[in-house]
N, C-alpha and C positions, 0 to 999 in steps of 0.2 A: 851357546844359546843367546839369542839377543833379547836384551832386557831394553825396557827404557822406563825410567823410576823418576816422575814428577812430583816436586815436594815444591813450599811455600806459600802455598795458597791460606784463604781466609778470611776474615770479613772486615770491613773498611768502612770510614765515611766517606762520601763524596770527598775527591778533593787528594784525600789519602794517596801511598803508593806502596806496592809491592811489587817484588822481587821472585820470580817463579822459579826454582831449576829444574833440567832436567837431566838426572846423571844413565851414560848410556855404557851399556855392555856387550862384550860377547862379538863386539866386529868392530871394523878400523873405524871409529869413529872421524878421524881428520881425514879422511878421503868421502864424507857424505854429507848432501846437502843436509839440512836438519830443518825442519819446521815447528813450530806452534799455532794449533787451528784451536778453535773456541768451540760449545756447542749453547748457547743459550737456552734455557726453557721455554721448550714448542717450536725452536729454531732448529733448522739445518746446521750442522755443523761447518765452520768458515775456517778458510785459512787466514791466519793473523800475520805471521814473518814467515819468509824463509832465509837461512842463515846458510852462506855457500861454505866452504873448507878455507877458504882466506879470511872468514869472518867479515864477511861484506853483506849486509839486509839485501836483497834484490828484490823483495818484495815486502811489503807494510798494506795493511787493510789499510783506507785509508779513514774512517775513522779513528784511526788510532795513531796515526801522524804528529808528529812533534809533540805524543806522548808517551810512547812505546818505542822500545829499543830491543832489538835483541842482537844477542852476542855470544859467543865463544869459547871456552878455553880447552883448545884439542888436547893440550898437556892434561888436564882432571876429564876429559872423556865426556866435557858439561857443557850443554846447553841452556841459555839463561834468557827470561824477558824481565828486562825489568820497565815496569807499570808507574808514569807517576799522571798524578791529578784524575784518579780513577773518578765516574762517573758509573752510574746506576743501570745502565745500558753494558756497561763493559762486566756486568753479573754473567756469568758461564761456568762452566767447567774447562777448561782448560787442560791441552794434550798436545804431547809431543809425538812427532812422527820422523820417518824416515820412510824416505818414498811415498808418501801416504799410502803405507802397505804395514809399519810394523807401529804400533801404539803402544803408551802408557797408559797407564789405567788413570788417569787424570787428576786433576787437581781443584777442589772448587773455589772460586772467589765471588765473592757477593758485597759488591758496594749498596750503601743503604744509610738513609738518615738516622 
């Protein structure tokens, strides 16, 4: 059964940074791309990284550029963003996927004065 279990989330001041993971199960994780999409309040849900099986970004929203990273480790089956100089706009839920076909039940982050 493929699982994918998003933890780290939380709430922050501007400026702050977290660290999201997403641990995955149940299929080869180092043969799949892996992403993390956002869904804002009232917002469509967006894709933020995709993280290929060499652990290379091919894609970055680009608000989130030279502050947002994601990355890899196909040895623990984990997918990771880590978040720094969070802003108030970068408030979501936040979700891992594969394919954008199988999802975690997400993670919420809320930056705020």
């Amino acid at each position: 059964q493929v699982q994918l279990v998003e933890s780290g989330g939380g709430s922050v001041h501007p400026g702050g940074s977290l660290r999201l993971s997403c641990a995955a199960s149940g299929f080869p994780f180092s043969r799949y791309v892996m992403s993390w999409f956002r869904r804002a309040p009232g917002r469509e849900r967006v894709l933020v990284a995709n993280v290929i099986p060499s652990n290379i970004t091919t894609y970055l929203l680009d608000s989130v550029k030279g502050r947002f990273t994601g990355f890899r480790d196909n040895d623990k089956n984990t997918l990771y963003l880590q978040m720094n100089d969070l802003r108030p706009e970068d408030t979501a839920v936040y979700y891992c996927s594969r394919d954008s076909m199988t999802w975690g039940q997400g993670t919420q982050v809320t930056v705020s004065v």
